[in-house]
N, C-alpha and C positions, 0 to 999 in steps of 0.2 A: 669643584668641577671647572674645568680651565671651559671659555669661551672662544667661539671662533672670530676672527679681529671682523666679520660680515653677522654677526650675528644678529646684532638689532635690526638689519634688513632682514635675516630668515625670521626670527621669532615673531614678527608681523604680521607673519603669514602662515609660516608651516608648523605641522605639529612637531614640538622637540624634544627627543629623546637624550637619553647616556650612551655614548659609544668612548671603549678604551681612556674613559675619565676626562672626556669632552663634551661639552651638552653640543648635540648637532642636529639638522634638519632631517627627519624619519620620511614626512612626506611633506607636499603642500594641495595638493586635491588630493590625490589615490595614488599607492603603488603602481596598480593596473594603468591606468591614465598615463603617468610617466613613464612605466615603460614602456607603454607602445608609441609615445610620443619619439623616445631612442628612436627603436627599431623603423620607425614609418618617417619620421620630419626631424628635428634637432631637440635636444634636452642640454639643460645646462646643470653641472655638480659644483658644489664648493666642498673641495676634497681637503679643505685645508687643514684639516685633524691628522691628515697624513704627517709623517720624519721624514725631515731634510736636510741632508748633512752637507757641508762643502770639505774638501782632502785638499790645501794646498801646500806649495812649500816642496822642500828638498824629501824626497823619497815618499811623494804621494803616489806616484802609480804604482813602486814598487811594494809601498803597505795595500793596497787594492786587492795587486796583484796576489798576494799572500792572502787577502783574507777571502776573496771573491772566489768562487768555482769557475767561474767563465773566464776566457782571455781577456784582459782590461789592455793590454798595451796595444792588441788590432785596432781600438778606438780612434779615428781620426777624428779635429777638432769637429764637432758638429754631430758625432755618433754617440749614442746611447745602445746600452746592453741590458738585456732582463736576466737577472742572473740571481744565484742563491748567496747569503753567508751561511756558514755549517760552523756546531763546535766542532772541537777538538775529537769529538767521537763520531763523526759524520751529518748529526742530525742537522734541519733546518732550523738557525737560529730568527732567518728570516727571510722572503724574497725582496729583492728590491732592483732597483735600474738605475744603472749607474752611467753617468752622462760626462764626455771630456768636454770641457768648455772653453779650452786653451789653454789659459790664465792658471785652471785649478780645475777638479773634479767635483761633480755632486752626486748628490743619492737620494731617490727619493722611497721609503721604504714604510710599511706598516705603522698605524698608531697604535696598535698595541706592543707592537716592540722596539721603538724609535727610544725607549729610555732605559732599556738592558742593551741596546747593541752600544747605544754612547759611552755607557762603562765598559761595552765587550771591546769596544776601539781603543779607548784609553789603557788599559789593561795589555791590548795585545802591540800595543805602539811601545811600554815602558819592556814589556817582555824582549821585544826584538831589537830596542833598543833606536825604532826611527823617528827620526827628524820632524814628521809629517805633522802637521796645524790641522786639527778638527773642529772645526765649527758646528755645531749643531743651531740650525738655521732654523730650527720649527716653528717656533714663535713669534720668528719675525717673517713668516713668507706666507702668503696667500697663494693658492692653489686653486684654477676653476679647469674642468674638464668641459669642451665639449664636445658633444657626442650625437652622432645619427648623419642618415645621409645627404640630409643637406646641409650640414653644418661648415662643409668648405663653401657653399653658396650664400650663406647667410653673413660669416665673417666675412666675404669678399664685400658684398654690396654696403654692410655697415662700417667697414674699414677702410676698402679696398685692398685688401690684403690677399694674394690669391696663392694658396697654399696646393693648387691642385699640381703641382709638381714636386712637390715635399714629398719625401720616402719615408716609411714607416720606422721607427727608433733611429729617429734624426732630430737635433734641435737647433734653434737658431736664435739670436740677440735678435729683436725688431726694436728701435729705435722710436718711442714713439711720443712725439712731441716734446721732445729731450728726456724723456723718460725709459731707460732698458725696461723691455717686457722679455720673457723666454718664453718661446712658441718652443713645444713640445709634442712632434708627432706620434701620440701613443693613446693608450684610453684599456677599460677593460670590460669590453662591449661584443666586440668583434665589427664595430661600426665603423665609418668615416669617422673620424676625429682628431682631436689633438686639445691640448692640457698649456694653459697658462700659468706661465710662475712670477709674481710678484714678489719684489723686496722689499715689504713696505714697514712704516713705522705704527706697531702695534694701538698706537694712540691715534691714528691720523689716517688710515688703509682707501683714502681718495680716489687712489687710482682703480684698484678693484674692484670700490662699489660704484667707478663709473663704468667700468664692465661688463660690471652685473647687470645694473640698472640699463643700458643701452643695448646689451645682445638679447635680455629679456625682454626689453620694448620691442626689441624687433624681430620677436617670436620664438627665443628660443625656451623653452619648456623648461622652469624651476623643476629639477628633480633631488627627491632626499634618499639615505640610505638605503629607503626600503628598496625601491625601486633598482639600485645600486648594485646590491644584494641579488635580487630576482634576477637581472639581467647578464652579471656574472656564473651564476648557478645555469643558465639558460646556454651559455657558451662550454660547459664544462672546465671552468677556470677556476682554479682553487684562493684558497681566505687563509691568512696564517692563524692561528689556533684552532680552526678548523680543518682542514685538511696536511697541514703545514707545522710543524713544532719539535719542540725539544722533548724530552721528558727527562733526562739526565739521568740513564737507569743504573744504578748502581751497579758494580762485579760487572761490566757488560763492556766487551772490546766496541759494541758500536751500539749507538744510541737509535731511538728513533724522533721523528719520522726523517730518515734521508731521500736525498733524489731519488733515487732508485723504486721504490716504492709509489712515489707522484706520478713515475712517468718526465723526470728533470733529467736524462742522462744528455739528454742533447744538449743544455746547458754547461755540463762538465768538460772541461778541458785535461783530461788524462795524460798530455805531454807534459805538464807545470805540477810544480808541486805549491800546494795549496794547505792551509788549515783543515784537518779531518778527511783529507787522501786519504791515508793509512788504511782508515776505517772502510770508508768507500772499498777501496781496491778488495779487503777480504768478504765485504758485502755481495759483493760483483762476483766474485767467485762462488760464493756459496745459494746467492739468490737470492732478494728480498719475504721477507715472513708474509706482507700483506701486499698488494698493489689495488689501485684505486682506477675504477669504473663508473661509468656509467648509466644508472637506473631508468626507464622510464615504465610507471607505471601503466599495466593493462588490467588494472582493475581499479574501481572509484578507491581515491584514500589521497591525503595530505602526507608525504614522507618526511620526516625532519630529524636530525642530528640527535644519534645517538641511538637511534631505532635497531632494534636486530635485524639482521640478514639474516635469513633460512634457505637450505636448499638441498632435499631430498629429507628434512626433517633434521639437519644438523645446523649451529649455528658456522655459520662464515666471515664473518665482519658483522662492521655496525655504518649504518649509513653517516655521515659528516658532515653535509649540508642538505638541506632538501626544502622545496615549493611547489607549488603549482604554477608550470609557466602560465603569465596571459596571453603569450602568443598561443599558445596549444592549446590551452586548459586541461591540460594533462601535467599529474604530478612528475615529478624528476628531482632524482638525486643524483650526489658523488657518493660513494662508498670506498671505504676502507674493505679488502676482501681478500680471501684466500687465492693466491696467483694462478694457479688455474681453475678458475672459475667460468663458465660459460651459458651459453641458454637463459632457461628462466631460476628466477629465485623468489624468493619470498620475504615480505618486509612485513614486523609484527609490529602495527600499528596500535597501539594501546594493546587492547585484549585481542583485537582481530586478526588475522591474517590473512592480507593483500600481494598479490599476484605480480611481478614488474621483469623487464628484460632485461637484459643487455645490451646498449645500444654503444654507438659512436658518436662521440660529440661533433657539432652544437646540436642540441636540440630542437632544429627549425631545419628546413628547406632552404641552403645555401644558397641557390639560385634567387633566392626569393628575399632573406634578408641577410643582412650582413655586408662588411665591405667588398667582398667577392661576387654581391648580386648581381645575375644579368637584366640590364636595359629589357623595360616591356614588362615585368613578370610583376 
């Protein structure tokens, strides 16, 4: 099980789990604690289990370009994109966000599939015949998210680094004490935030855990997966293997699961042609099989992956992720479901069956948390 280059700081303290063949921090008090620590004050992640790729060299934007669903060439240096790779047959091989940094392009992309897309790269660079230098940077780079509303107030005063004019999927070099840091304004929260990226020497990760150690002395809340987890589910924002995947169906013009069914068509750039268009375009025409909603429980029950959906006594989908938010204490899922689906439905929770809507994500009072909240509430 590969270890995170911070790990002797987490395992000191929080309880450690297996994620995507990485032992990493699950929690360090409570799920519930950290996440309301997000949503209410600052929480800090070491996402560094996440893939990270660097594109440079002759015919990097244009391998991007080909393999990304989103426009990569609108990028100007300093912009970042949240975009899909798809095979060949339309499905999500993964999401990821793709950042120009001038010099060369990065990617920062799931841990469970950051070691099939490096051969999906490799493979589709020898196919078309480009130029392009891929590095996969994962295990030399440290990653810390942080997240919540005051987390532009907290780096200010222990930095002084005042990010409150930073725009969302933007990043920047900060030079810091002759050392490049990448400030990354992004997170998957719906909060104030932004994401550090480190280059550092696997032996040696100095600079990180003086990061850690000083933005946590100065209050920001150690938070692990669980909470991660909970708080992504709480936003209606999907997880690759869970909502997100391949399945490479054989005899089938198009695979699943593609954008279309997630709710990713805003991501698609329809003018360019791309890896698994083709597919796409006869998807598009004909309608996706399933598309993905919503749940929130209006009756007591835990909903979690893989659960059946009911509705007038027939099955409809199966749910894909599901918790009980601690901001609500009401259960909530994503489902997978039959496209016109509306009203109420039913989730058969073990042997029972429990009662849940259809809602609109996030699942909280806008007003009230999130980066969108208004002053006072």
């Amino acid at each position: 099980m590969k270890r995170l280059q911070l790990h002797e700081t987490h395992s000191n303290s929080a309880k450690m789990g297996e994620f995507a063949g990485w032992q990493t921090p699950i929690w360090y008090s409570s799920i519930s604690d950290e996440h309301l620590a997000v949503r209410n004050k600052v929480g800090i992640f070491d996402i560094s289990h996440m893939g990270e790729f660097y594109f440079e060299g002759e015919g990097a934007l244009e391998f991007l370009e080909t393999l990304a669903a989103s426009n990569v060439s609108k990028l100007q240096k300093g912009d970042s994109v949240y975009t899909v790779i798809l095979n060949k047959k339309g499905a999500i091989k993964d999401e990821a966000v793709i950042y120009n940094f001038g010099d060369r392009y990065g990617m920062v992309c799931d841990a469970v599939a950051y070691e099939k897309l490096d051969n999906w790269f490799h493979e589709m660079a020898e196919e078309l015949g480009s130029q392009v230098k891929i590095r996969n940077m994962t295990e030399d780079m440290v990653l810390l998210a942080i997240q919540g509303p005051e987390s532009y107030d907290l780096f200010k005063n222990t930095y002084g680094k005042d990010l409150s004019g930073a725009k969302r999927f933007t990043a920047q070099d900060w030079d810091y004490n002759g050392r490049k840091v990448i400030i990354s304004v992004s997170g998957y929260t719906r909060e104030k935030g932004f994401e550090l990226l480190f280059e550092e020497d696997g032996n040696n990760p100095e600079l990180a855990h003086e990061f850690w150690a000083k933005l946590t002395g100065a209050g920001a809340v150690p938070c692990g997966l669980g909470a991660r987890n909970t708080l992504r589910i709480e936003c209606g924002f999907t997880l690759y293997e869970d909502e997100t995947y391949e399945k490479d169906i054989p005899d089938s013009e198009v695979d699943e699961i593609t954008p279309l069914e997630v709710g990713f068509s805003w991501m698609v750039d329809w003018e360019k042609n791309f890896v698994g268009k083709e597919a796409l375009v006869k998807l598009k025409e004909s309608g996706p099989r399933k598309k993905l909603f919503c749940l929130e429980m209006t009756e007591a029950g835990i909903p979690r992956g893989h659960y059946e959906v009911l509705q007038d006594g027939n099955n409809i989908g199966i749910v894909t992720s599901g918790t009980i938010s601690p901001l609500t204490k009401k259960g909530i899922a994503l489902a997978l479901l039959d496209p016109g689906t509306s009203g109420e439905v039913e989730i058969k929770i073990r042997n029972n069956i429990r009662k849940a809507k259809i809602v609109s994500p996030p699942f909280y009072d806008k007003e009230k948390y999130g980066a969108g909240r208004k002053e006072g509430k």
